[in-house]
N, C-alpha and C positions, 0 to 999 in steps of 0.2 A: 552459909547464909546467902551469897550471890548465888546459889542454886534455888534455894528457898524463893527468893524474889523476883528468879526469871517464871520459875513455874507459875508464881503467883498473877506473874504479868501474862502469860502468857493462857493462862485458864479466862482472868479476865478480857482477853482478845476474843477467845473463841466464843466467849458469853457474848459480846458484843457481835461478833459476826453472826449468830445463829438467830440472834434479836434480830440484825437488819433482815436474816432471809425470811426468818415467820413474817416480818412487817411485809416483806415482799409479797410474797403469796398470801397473807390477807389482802395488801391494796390488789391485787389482780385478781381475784376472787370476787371482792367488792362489785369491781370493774364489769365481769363476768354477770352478777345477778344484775347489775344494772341495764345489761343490755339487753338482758332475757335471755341469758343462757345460762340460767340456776334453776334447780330442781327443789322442788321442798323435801322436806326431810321424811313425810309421807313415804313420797316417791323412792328414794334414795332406800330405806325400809324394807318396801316391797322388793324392790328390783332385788336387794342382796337374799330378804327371806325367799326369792323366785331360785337365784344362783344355790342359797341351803340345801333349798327342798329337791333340786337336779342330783347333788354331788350327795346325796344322802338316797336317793334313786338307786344311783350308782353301786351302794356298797351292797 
């Protein structure tokens, strides 16, 4: 049973530390478009279908 309970504590640690780092990397992302260094999702789009259409060249 105190196996059972550590594990349980212990998945709810890791739940809680993977929450603070997503929260992290959206506040710093936030940060990031606010200061004008975000791309729109347009962009973001092209540039990878641009990286597809190379490595598809390739084969």
């Amino acid at each position: 049973m105190r196996e059972l309970m550590r594990e349980f504590v212990q998945r709810q640690q890791d739940r809680r530390d993977h929450s603070a780092s997503l929260q992290g990397k959206v506040a710093a992302a936030r940060v990031s478009v606010d200061e004008g260094r975000g791309r729109s999702n347009d962009a973001v789009e092209a540039e990878f279908a641009a990286r597809r259409a190379r490595i598809t060249d390739r084969v």
